[in-house]
Steps between C-alpha positions, in 0.01 A plus 500: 500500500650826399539757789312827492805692437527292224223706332678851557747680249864553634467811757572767254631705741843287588619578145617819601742456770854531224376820411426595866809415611610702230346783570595479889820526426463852355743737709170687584281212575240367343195651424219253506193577247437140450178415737236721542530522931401806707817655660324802684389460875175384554292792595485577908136474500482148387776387683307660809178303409754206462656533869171582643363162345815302613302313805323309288528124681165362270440379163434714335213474169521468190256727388679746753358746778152700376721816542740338205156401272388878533855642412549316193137548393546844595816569315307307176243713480716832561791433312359276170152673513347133567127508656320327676796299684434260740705260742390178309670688175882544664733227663807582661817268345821426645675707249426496113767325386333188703171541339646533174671168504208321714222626331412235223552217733285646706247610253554147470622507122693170334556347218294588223461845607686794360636839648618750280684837629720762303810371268696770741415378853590439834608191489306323782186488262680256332582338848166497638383303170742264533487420880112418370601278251304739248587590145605890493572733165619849467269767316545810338112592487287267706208520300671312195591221768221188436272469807457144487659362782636845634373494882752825604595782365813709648476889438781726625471874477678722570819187378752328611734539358411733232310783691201500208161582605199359356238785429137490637406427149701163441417385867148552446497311176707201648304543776186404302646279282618241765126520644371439177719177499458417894840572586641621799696789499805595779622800473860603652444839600827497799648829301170672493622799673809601293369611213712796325395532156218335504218453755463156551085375562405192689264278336293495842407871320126525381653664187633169429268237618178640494420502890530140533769295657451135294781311395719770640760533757791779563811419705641792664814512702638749783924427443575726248194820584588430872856323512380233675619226301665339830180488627326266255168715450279469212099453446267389233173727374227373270255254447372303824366253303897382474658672827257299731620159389894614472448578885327214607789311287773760704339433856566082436882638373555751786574723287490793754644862520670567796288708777767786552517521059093526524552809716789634308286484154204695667749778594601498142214459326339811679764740424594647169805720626707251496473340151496914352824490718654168289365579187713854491776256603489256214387805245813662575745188465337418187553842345890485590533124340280525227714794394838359580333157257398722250830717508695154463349404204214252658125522337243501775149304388204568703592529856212759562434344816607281724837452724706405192702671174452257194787562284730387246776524290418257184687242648481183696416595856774309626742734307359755599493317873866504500576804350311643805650279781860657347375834634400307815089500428302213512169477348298225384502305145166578313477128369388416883222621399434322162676484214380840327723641795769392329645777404421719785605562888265569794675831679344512872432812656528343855872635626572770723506870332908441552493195303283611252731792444756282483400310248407787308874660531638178379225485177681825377844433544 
């Protein structure tokens, strides 16, 4: 019998370490662009919610505290302009990366069923497919994919790790086609909040679905908006109809976020100061790179939202990998993301305003 493991592609991520190295031995240091992970402080009022919440000796739920149901529906209804938001439409997660691998196994999707998500994708849509024993393909429009068979459908706007933005028009007309055609539809929305050319819409928006919830579901996450991504917080939106069976099916796994998180993500979920704060942080580190990529010859696609520069230089990414580590930068190979990356590297704007600056001095030298 073939081990679980058995079913995952090599861990993309070990491929890098040569041209780590190599750029850690830079006289300056390295400056690490390569994963997308918050490097500010976590803001004082969360961590205060955090401490406060630290004598937490029970279990506690899966569903999380009534005061966590009302700040997510809350913060749905404020921030994406959703209505009529209830508790049975939201479910707390344990961060979204674990949904996104868990979820077709425990939408309870095999073999014979398909998921489709972008051709330039996170790669744990792939993973979550897999661990399900499900067939998976990559799309460049979803409505060209065939429905037979397709049981999930991954959306991701704003993208990782190309920073495009679907418009309210194209949402709503995927958004109608999959119900035509009984599919579900996920929809990453984790970058939501970091929109700079573009303002990216949540298909949870009447605009796009009409008022109704069916077939639909939004995953939102607070690490990048709040830089909590040590604390593992993330929750689901949408259609009850598929949220009430996922937390039954959660409650048997223990899938539970931890009491003193709960209380941090109410903190941040009622306070808006703090992601304005971030936002002007990441704004201004992407102005300095994008100029210093620009300046050194790179071509930037999309990347009008998002935590991420999508950029080449017509070449294999892993040229253009090394070239960088010389300098002492690290950033990550588009093909990790499917092979239309190819050609292109994903530039994170997660460093300190030092390193960023940094990197940017070494671009034009």
């Amino acid at each position: 019998m073939s081990s679980v493991s058995d079913r995952l592609p090599d861990f993309p991520w070990d491929k890098l370490e040569p041209y780590k190295k190599t750029a850690a031995a830079h006289p300056g240091g390295i400056v690490d662009l390569s994963v997308g992970t918050p490097v500010d402080p976590v803001p004082e009022l969360i961590q205060k919610a955090l401490v406060d919440a630290a004598d937490s000796p029970g279990y506690p739920t899966v569903w999380g505290t009534p005061a966590l149901r009302d700040a997510i529906t809350g913060w749905v209804e404020r921030r994406l302009g959703a209505r009529d938001v209830t508790h049975r439409h939201v479910l707390p997660v344990v961060g979204s990366k674990e949904l996104v691998a868990w979820l077709p196994t425990q939408l309870g999707l095999g073999p014979g069923d398909r998921v489709a998500f972008p051709r330039l994708a996170y790669p744990t849509y792939e993973v979550g497919a897999r661990l399900a024993r499900a067939e998976y393909e990559a799309y460049e429009d979803p409505t060209e994919l065939d429905p037979a068979g397709l049981k999930l459908l991954w959306l991701n706007s704003p993208s990782n790790p190309t920073g495009k933005v679907l418009s309210k028009a194209d949402l709503t007309r995927i958004v109608a086609w999959a119900r035509e055609h009984g599919v579900l539809v996920v929809s990453d929305e984790c970058y939501l909040e970091l929109g700079w050319e573009a303002d990216p819409v949540s298909v949870l928006h009447p605009d796009v679905n009409g008022g109704s919830y069916d077939g639909l579901v939004a995953v939102h996450s607070l690490s990048k908006r709040s830089n909590l991504a040590g604390y593992r917080a993330a929750f689901l939106a949408g259609d009850p109809a598929v949220l009430g069976p996922l937390l039954e099916i959660r409650k048997h796994g223990g899938m539970m976020t931890a009491a003193p998180t709960q209380a941090a993500v109410v903190a941040a979920l009622g306070d808006d100061e703090h992601v304005r704060v971030q936002r002007e942080r990441y704004a201004a580190r992407r102005t300095v790179l994008r100029e210093a990529l620009l300046g050194a010859g790179f071509r930037i696609e999309h990347s009008e939202a998002s935590l991420y520069l999508w950029a080449t230089r017509d070449e294999s990414c892993w040229t253009t990998l090394a070239h960088l580590a010389d300098r002492g930068i690290l950033v990550a190979p588009g093909d990790f993301y499917g092979p239309a990356g190819e050609n292109f590297v994903r530039v994170a704007l997660t460093a300190t305003d030092e390193r960023i600056q940094t990197a940017a001095d070494r671009l034009k030298a």
